[in-house]
PABAKE-324184 format. One record per residue (C-alpha): residue number from 1; x, y, z. Coordinates in Angstrom, 2 decimals, decimal comma, always signed. Example, Ala and Ser with C-alpha at 12.3 -4.5 7.8 and 13.67 -1.06 7.14 Angstrom:
<atoms>
+-----+---------+---------+---------+
| num |      xx |      yy |      zz |
+-----+---------+---------+---------+
|   1 |  +12,30 |   -4,50 |   +7,80 |
|   2 |  +13,67 |   -1,06 |   +7,14 |
+-----+---------+---------+---------+
</atoms>
This chain:
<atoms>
+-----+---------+---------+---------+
| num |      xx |      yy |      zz |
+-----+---------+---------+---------+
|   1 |  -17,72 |   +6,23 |  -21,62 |
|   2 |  -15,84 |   +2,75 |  -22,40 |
|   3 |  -17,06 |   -0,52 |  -21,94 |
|   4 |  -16,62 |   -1,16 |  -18,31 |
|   5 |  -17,27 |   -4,67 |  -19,04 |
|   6 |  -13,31 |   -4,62 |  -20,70 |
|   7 |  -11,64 |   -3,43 |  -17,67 |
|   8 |  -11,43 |   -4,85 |  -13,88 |
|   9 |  -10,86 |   -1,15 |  -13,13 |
|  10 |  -11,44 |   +1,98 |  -14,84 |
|  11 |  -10,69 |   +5,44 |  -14,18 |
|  12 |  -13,09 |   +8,18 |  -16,08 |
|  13 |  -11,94 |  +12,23 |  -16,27 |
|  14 |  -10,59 |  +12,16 |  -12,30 |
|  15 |   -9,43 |  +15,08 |  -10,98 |
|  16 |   -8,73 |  +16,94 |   -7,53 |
|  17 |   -7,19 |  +19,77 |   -6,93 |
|  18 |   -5,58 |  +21,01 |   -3,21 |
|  19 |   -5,64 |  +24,78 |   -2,91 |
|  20 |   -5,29 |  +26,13 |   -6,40 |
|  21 |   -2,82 |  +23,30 |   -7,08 |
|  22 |   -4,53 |  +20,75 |   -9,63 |
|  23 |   -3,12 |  +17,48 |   -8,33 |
|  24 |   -5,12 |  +15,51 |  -11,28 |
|  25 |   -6,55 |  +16,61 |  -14,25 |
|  26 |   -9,25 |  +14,57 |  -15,89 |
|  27 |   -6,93 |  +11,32 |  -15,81 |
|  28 |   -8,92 |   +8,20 |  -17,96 |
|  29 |   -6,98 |   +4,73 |  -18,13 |
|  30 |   -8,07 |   +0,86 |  -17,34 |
|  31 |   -6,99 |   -1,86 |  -16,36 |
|  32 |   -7,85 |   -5,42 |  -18,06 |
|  33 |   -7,69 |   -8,68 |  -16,14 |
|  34 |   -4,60 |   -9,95 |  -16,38 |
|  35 |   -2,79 |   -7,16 |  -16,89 |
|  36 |   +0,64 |   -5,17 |  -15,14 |
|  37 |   +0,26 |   -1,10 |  -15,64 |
|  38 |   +3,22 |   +0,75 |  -14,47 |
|  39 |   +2,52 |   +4,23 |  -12,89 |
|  40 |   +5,55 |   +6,77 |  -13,37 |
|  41 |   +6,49 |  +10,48 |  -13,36 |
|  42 |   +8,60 |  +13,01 |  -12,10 |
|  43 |   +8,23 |  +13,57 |   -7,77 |
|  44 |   +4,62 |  +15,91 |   -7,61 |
|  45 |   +3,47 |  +14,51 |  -10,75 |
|  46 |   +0,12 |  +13,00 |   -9,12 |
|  47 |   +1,33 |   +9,47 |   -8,93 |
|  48 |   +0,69 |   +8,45 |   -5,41 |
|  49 |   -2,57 |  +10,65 |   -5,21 |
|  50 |   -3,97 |   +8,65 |   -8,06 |
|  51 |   -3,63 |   +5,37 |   -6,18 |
|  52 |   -4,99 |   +6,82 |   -3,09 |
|  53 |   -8,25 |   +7,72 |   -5,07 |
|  54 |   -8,44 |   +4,37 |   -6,77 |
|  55 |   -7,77 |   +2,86 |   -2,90 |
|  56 |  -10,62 |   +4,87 |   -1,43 |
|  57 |   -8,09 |   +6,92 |   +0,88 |
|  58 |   -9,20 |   +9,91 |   -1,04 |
|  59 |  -12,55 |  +10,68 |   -3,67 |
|  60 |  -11,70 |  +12,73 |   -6,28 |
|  61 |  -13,87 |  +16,10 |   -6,91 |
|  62 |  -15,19 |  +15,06 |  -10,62 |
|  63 |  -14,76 |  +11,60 |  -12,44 |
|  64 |  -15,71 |   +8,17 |  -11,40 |
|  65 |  -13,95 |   +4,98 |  -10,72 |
|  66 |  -15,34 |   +1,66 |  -11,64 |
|  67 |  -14,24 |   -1,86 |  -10,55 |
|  68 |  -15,63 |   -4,98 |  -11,82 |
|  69 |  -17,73 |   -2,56 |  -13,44 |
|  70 |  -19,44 |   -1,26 |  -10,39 |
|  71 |  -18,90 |   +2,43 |   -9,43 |
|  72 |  -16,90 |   +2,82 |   -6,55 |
|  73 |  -15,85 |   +6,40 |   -6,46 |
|  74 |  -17,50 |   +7,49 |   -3,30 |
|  75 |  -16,78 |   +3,49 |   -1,29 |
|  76 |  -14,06 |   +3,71 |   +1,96 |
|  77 |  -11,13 |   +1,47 |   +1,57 |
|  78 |  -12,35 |   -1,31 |   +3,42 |
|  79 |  -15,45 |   -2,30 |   +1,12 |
|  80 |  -12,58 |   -1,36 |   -1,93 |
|  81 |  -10,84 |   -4,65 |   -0,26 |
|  82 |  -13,39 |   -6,54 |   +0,50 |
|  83 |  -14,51 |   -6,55 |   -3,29 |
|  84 |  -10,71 |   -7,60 |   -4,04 |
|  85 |   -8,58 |   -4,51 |   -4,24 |
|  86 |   -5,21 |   -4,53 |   -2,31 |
|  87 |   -2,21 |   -2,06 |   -2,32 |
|  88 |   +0,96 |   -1,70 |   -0,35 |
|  89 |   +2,47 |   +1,77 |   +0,65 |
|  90 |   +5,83 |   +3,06 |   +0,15 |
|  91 |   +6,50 |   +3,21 |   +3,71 |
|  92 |   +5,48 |   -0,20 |   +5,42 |
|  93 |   +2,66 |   -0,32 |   +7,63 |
|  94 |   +3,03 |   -3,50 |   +9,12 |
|  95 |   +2,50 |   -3,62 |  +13,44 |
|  96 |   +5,93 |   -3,81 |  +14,55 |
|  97 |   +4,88 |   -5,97 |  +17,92 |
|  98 |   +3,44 |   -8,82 |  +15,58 |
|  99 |   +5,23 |  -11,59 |  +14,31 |
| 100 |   +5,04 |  -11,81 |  +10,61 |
| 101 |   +2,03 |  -14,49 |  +10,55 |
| 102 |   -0,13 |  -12,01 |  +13,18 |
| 103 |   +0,48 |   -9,19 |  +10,40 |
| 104 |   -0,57 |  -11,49 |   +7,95 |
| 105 |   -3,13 |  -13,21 |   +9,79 |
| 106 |   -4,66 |   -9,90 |  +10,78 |
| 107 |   -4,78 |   -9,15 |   +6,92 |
| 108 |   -6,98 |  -12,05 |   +6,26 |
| 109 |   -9,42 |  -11,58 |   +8,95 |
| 110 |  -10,41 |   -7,87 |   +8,02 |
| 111 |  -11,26 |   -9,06 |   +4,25 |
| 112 |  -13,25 |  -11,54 |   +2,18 |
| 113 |  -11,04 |  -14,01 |   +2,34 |
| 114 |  -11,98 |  -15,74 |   +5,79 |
| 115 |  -14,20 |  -18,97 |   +4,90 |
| 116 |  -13,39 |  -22,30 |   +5,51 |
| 117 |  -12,15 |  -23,71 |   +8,77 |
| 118 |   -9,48 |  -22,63 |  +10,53 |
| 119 |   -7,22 |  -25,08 |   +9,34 |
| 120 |   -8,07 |  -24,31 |   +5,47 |
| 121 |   -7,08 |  -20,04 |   +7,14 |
| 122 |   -3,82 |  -21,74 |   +8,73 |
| 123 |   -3,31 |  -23,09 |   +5,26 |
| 124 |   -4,09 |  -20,28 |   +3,41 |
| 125 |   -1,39 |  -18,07 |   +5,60 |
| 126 |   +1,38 |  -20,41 |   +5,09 |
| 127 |   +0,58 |  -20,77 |   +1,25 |
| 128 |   +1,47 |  -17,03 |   +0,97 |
| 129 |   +4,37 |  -17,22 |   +3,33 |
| 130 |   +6,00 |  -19,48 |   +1,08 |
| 131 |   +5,05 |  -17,47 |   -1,77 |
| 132 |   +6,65 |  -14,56 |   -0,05 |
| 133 |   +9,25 |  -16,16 |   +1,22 |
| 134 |   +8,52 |  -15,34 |   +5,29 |
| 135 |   +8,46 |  -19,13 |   +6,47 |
| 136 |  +12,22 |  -18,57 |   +7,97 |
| 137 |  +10,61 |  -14,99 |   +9,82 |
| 138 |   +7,20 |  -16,21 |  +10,41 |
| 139 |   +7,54 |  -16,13 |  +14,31 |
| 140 |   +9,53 |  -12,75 |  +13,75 |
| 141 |   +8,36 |   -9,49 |  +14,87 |
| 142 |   +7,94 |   -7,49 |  +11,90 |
| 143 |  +10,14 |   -4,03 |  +13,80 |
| 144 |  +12,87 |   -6,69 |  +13,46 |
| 145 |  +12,65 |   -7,46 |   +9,65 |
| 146 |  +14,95 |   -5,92 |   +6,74 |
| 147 |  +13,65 |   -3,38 |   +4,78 |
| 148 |  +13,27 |   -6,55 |   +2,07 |
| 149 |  +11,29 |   -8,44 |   +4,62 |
| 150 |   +9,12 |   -5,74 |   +5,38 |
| 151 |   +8,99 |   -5,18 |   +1,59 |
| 152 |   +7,43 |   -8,77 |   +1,06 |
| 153 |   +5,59 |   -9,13 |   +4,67 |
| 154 |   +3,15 |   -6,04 |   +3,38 |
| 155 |   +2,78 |   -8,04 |   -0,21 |
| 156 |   +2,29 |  -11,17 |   +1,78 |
| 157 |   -0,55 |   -8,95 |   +3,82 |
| 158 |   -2,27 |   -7,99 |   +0,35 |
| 159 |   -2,43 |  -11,13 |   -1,10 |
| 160 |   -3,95 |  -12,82 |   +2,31 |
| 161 |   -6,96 |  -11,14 |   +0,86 |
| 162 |   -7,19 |  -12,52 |   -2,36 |
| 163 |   -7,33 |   -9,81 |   -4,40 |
| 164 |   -7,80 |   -9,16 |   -7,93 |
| 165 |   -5,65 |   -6,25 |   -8,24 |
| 166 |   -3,17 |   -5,58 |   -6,91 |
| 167 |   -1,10 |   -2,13 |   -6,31 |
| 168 |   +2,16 |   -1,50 |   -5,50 |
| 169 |   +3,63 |   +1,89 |   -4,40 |
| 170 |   +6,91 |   +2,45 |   -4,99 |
| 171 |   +7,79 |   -1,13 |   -3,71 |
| 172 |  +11,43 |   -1,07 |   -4,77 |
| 173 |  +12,16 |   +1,97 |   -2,64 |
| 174 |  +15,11 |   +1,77 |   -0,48 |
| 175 |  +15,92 |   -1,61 |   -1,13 |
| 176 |  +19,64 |   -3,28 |   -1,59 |
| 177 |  +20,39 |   -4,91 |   -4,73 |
| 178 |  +19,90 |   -8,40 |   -3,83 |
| 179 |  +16,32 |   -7,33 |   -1,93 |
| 180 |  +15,78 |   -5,75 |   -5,29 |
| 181 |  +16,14 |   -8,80 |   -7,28 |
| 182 |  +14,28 |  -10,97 |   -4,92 |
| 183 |  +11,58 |   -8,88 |   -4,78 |
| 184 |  +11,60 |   -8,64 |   -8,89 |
| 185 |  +11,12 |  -12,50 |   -9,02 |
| 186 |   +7,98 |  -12,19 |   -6,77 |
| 187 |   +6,07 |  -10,18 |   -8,78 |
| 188 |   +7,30 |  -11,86 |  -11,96 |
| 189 |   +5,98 |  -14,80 |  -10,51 |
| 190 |   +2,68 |  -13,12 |   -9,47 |
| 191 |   +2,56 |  -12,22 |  -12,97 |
| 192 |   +3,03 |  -15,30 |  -14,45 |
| 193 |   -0,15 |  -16,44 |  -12,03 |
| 194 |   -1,94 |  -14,14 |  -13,99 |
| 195 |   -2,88 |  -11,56 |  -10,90 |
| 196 |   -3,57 |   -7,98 |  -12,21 |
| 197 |   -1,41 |   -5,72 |  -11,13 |
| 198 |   -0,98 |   -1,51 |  -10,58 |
| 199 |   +2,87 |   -0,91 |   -9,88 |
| 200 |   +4,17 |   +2,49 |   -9,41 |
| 201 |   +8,08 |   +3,43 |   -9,55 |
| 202 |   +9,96 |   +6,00 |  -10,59 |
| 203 |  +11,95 |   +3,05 |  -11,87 |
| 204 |  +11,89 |   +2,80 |  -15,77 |
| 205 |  +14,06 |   -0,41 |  -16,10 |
| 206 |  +11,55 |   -2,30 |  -13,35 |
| 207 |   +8,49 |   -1,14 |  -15,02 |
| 208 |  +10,24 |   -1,70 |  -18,57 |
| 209 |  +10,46 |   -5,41 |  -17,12 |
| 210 |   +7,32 |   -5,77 |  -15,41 |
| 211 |   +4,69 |   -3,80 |  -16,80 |
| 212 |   +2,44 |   -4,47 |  -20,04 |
| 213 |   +1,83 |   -0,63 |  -20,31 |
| 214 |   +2,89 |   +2,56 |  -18,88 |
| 215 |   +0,86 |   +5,77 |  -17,76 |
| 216 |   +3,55 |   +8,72 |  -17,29 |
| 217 |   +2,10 |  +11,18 |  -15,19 |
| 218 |   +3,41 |  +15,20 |  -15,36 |
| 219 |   +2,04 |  +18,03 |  -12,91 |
| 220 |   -0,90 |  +15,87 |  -12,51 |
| 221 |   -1,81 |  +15,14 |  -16,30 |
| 222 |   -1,48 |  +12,39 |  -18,67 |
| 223 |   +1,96 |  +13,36 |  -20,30 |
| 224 |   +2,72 |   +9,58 |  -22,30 |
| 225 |   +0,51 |   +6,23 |  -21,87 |
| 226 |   +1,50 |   +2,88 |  -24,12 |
| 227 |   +3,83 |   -0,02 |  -24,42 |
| 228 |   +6,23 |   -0,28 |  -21,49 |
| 229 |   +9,06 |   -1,34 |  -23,93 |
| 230 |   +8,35 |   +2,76 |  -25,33 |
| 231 |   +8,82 |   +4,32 |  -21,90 |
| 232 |  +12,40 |   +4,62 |  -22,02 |
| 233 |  +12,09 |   +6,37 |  -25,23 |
| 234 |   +9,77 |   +8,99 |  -24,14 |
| 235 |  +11,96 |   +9,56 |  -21,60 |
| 236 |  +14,83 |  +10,13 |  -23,39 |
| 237 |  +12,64 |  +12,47 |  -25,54 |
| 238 |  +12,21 |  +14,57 |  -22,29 |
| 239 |  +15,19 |  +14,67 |  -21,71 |
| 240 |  +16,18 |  +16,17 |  -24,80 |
+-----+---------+---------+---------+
</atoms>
C-alpha cells in the first residue's frame, strides 16, 4: 500500500459491481494537496460511481478509501464533509424556495465550518458570494437562477464548508459559452488558492486546462492515468 501520508485522498483496489455488471475494477489513484485530477471516460465508464464512493453515497464491495490518511471507506457523507470533503452534482441540488444566501447559509450550518460569531458566519457567506459571484442574486430564489447561477450557487454551497477537496461532477454540463468561461475562471482561481480539487468532464480541452493529471476511466477500469497535457493524445490514439 502507498504512503498515505503523500496523498489527502487515496483510493486502494475499489471495486463494485451491480448485477454481473463490474462498475469498478480494482481502481488505485491519489490525490496530493494541492493538486487538480481530472476524471474522464466514455458515458458507463464508472466515472460518476467513483465519486459517489469517494463521497460516501455508495461503499464499494473490496478496496479502501483513505483521507487525510484515515480510512473512510465505510463513513456516510456527512462525517466525509465534516472532515473537509465537498462535491457538487451534475444536476443542481440547490432548494429552489431559498434565496441564494439560505442555500448557502444552510451549507455552512450542516458542516465544520460554523465557529465564530454570527457576524464572523455573515462574513464568511458573503466572502464566498463574492468569490462566486452571487452578491447581485443573493436575495434570489435559487428556482429562478440560470443554469450558470445554479452552476456557481452549488460551488458557493461546497466551499461554505471549507473543504479540502473539492469535487466537481460534470460542472460544465449544459452551460452557454459565456457561463462556460465564467465558470472556467472560478476554478482557475480556486486553483491558484491552492484548494485540491477532483473535476470530472467528459471535456478534454477543460480538463487539458485545469487539471494537473488525468485518470481515463473505460467499462469501469483504469484505461490511461498521467499528465493532462497527454490526454488528448490518448484520445486520439483511441480513436484510431
Amino acid at each position: 500500500m502507498s504512503d498515505q501520508r503523500e496523498y489527502l485522498l487515496r483510493a486502494e483496489k475499489v471495486s463494485i459491481h451491480f448485477g454481473t455488471h463490474f462498475a469498478l475494477e480494482d481502481i488505485s489513484f491519489g490525490v496530493k494537496p494541492g493538486e487538480v485530477l481530472g476524471i474522464t471516460g466514455p458515458n458507463g465508464s464508472g466515472k460518476t460511481t467513483l465519486i459517489n464512493i469517494i463521497s460516501g453515497v455508495l461503499h464499494p464491495e473490496s478496496g479502501e478509501v483513505y483521507f487525510r490518511g484515515r480510512r473512510i471507506t465505510k463513513m456516510k457523507p456527512h462525517q466525509r464533509v465534516r472532515m473537509g470533503m465537498a462535491r457538487t452534482f451534475q444536476h443542481a441540488r440547490n432548494i429552489p424556495e431559498m434565496s441564494a444566501y439560505e442555500n448557502v447559509l444552510l451549507a455552512a450550518l450542516n458542516s465544520r465550518a460554523v465557529k465564530g460569531s454570527h457576524r464572523d458566519l455573515e462574513g464568511k457567506i458573503a466572502g464566498v458570494l463574492e468569490k462566486t459571484r452571487l452578491v447581485k442574486q443573493r436575495d434570489i430564489p435559487a428556482g429562478r437562477l440560470s443554469s450558470g447561477c445554479l452552476r456557481r450557487l452549488e460551488i458557493a454551497r461546497a466551499l461554505a464548508t471549507d473543504p479540502e477537496l473539492l469535487i466537481l461532477d460534470e460542472p460544465f454540463a449544459a452551460l452557454s459559452a459565456r457561463e462556460e468561461k465564467d465558470l472556467l475562471a472560478l476554478l482557475e482561481g480556486l486553483k491558484q488558492e491552492g484548494l485540491t480539487m477532483i473535476i470530472v468532464s467528459h471535456r478534454f480541452d477543460i480538463l487539458a486546462a485545469l487539471a494537473d493529471r488525468v485518470l481515463f476511466l473505460k467499462d469501469g477500469r483504469e484505461a490511461f492515468s498521467g499528465p493532462a497535457q497527454d490526454t488528448l493524445a490518448f484520445v486520439e490514439g483511441q480513436r484510431t
